[in-house]
Every structure is written in structure tokens, then in C-alpha cells.
N, C-alpha and C positions, 0 to 999 in steps of 0.2 A: 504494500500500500504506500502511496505516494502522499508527501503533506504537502505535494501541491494542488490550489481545486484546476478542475478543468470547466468551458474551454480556459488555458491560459491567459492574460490578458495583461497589455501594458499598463501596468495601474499607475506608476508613477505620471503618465499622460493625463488620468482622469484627477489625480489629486487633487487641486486646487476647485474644480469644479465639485468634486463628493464633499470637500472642506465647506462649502459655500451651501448645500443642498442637506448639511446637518441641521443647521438651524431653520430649516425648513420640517419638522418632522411628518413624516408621512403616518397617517391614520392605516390602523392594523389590516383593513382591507383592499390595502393594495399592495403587495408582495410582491420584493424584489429580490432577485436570488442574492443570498448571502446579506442580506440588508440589515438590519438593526430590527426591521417591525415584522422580519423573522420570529424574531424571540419572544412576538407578543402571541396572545393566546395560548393552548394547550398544545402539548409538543405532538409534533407531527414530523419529526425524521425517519426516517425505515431501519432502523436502527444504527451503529455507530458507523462514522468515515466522514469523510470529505461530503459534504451533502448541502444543496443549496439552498433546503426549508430550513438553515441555521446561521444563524448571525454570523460574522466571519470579518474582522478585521482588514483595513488595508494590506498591513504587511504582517508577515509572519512573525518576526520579531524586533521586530525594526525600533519597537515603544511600548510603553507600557500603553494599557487600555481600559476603557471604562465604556459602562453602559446601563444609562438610567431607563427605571421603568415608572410609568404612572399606571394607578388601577384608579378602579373607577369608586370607590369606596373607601375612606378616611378610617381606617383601625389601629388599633394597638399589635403592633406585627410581635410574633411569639416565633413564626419560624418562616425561613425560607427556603425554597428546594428548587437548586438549578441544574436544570436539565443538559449535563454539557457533554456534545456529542463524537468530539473530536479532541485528539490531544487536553486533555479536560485537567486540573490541577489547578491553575492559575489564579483564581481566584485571592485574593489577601485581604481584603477589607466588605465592608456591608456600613454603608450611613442610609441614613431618611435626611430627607429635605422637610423645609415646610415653606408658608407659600412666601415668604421670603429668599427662596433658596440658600438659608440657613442649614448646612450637616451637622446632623447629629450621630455621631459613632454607634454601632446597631454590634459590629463583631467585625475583629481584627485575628487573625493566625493562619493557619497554616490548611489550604484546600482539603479536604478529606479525603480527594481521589490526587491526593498528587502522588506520582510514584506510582498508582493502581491500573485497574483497570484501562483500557483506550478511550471508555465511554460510561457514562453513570450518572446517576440522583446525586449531587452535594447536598447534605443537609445541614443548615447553621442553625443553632437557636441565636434570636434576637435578643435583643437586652434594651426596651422601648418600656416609658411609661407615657410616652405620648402618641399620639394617636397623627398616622401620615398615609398621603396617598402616594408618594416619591420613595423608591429604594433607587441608591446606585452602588454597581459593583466595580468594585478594584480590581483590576486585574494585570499580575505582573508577567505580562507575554514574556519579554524576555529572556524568563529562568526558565521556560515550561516549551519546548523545541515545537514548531511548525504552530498551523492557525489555531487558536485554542476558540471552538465554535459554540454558541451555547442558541437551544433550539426553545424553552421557556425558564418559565421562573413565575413558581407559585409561590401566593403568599398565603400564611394560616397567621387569623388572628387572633388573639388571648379570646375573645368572646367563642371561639369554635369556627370561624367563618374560614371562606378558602375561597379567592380569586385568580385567575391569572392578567398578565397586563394586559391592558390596551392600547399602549401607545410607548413607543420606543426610542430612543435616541443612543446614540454611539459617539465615541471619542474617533473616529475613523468607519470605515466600511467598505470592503470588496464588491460591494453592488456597484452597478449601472449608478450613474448621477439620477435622479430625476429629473421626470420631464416637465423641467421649468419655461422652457419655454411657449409651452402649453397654458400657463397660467395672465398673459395679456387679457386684458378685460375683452370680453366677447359680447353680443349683444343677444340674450337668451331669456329662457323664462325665469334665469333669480336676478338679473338684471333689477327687477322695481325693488330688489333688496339690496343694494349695493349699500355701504356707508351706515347699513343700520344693526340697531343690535337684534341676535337672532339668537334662536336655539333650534340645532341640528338634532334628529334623530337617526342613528343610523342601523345599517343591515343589522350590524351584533345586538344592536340594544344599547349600545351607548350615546351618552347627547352630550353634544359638544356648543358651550354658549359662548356669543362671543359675536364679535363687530365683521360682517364679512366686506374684506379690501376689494376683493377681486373672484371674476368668475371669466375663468378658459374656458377651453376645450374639452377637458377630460377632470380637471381642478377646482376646487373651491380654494379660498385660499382665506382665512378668519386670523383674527386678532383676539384669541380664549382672554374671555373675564377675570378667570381665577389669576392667573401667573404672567398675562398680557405678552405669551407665548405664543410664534407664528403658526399654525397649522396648515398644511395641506390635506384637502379630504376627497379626493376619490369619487366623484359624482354618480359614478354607478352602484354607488354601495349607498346612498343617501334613500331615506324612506320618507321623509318629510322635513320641509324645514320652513316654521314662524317665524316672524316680527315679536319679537317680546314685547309683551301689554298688549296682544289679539288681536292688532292690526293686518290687514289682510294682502 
């Protein structure tokens, strides 16, 4: 088995462009191979390797790396389990954010699977009396050889509850840039919404509230309430989307 993914590709060409297309997060329903919102939802890899349903870093070792997740519900996290499918170890730290993007230290040491298996469940307990929808992982690529891939990351809360995320973000990513250039204002049906504030309902069941900038092609493009965080959303995975205060 090779820790290269296939096809190969000049990523240091796409660099500066997937740098630019981070802060743009893309909404979990629209999947790009090796992308960051890979690792959002329930794991879906066919079991361990090089596999493109799993998040995957620019370079193999090139940096350390990180990758925040948001769920859709505010709890007291008690444990977390990530699903890492590839060269799996890397892992060294766990903080929650809140909506200041203030870290708070969740669990620092040493990955469960380093050394182990090629592929496995991490299990951390948390150390949280506060209650957050933000975890990010540490991950020191580096020390841990070839991509170190991670395909989800469930959270369990002290009340019993258990979600996976819905929305992803990466310190780098072996995906395709997105397709920002799809995102030019178009003249369509969420057009009479431009500039206002709205709340999104989507395929999964999550709603996304928030000021929408721009409507492409294939793009929504929102300015979220909570974190005034840029979103990209995927207009075929959209099921409805209001005027907040029932304006029509």
C-alpha cells in the first residue's frame, strides 16, 4: 500500500487557491474528495487506506495540522471518537471554542492508535464543564509518516446525547479548491433575498441563519449570525429558505 492518494496531483499549484477556499467552509452536502467536510457526518470509508470519503491534508508531512468541527447542538462534550482511516496516530490535542473563538483545553497526550493498528476508533475523554458546539483537533502530521486521514468525529455528551458534525474546516486540504467562481451574484429565485437576514433549512436537517451576500450558480454564499462566519451552501441540498420575521 502506497501513502500516496491517487489520481496524483500537483498540489503545491492549487495551494494558495485551497488557502483562500478555507475560509470559505463548505456545508457537509457537498463532498469533495479528500476535503475537510469529508469528516462531517457518520463515517462512510470502506474500510482503512488511502480513501477519498476522508479528510486528507495538503501534504503528507510537510506541517502540523488541525481541523475544527461544529455540531449542531451546544453540550457539555464527555467524549470524543475519531474515526481515523489512514496512517491514524497523530492526533495531540482536543480544545472547544466558544463563540468568541476563545480554546478551551478538552485533552492533550499521546493518540491511542499511535504505533497501532493502520486504521481505528480514537477514543479521548473530555474534561469540559462548559457546554460548546466547536471541537478542534491537533494534529502533529509530522511525527506520524504519510497522510494521516480522518473520515468522522463523534461527539457524546455528559447528558447521554451523541452527534456527528456538520460543518468542517481544515488547516490545509488535498481537495479540488472550490468552485468559487460559481459564486458571482446571478439573477435567480433567492435573488428578492439578497442582503437580508434568512434562515436556511437544509437536506440533513440543519438551518443555517444568517445575512445571504451572494447567490451563483450552484452556491449560496451567507454571513452565519452566531460566529459572522462565511458559508458556502450547496443549493441542491437546500429545502427551504425564509426572511426572518415571515417576510415572504
Amino acid at each position: 500500500m502506497t501513502n500516496t492518494p491517487f489520481p496524483l496531483k500537483k498540489r503545491s499549484l492549487w495551494l494558495w487557491l485551497v488557502t483562500a477556499c478555507l475560509a470559505l467552509p463548505l456545508h457537509a452536502g457537498d463532498m469533495r474528495a479528500w476535503g475537510p467536510e469529508q469528516a462531517t457526518g457518520a463515517p462512510n470509508s470502506q474500510g482503512p487506506g488511502d480513501l477519498e470519503s476522508a479528510w486528507a491534508s495538503l501534504t503528507e508531512d510537510g506541517r502540523d495540522e488541525w481541523l475544527l468541527l461544529e455540531y449542531l447542538n451546544a453540550v457539555e462534550p464527555a467524549q470524543l471518537r475519531v474515526f481515523e482511516t489512514f496512517n491514524p496516530g497523530a492526533v495531540v490535542k482536543i480544545t472547544a471554542l466558544d463563540a468568541d473563538d476563545k480554546e478551551s483545553l478538552l485533552w492533550e497526550g499521546t493518540d491511542p492508535l499511535r504505533n497501532g493498528p493502520p486504521a481505528g476508533v480514537a477514543e479521548f475523554a473530555l474534561n469540559s464543564a462548559a457546554a460548546t458546539q466547536r471541537i478542534k483537533l491537533y494534529l502533529a502530521s509530522r511525527e506520524v509518516a504519510g497522510w494521516n486521514e480522518i473520515d468522522a468525529v463523534e461527539l457524546l455528551a455528559k447528558d447521554g446525547s451523541r452527534q456527528w458534525a456538520h460543518l468542517a474546516r481544515a488547516s490545509s486540504t488535498y481537495a479540488e479548491p472550490a468552485p468559487v467562481a460559481t459564486t458571482t451574484r446571478v439573477a435567480d429565485e433567492f435573488s428578492p433575498y439578497l442582503d437580508q437576514p434568512v434562515v436556511v433549512l437544509m437536506e440533513d436537517s440543519s438551518k443555517v441563519h444568517g445575512v445571504l451576500l451572494s447567490s451563483g450558480k450552484d452556491f449560496l454564499i451567507l454571513r452565519a449570525d452566531r460566529n459572522s462566519r462565511v458559508l458556502m451552501l450547496n443549493k441542491s441540498k437546500i429545502l427551504t429558505l425564509e426572511i426572518v420575521g415571515g417576510r415572504d
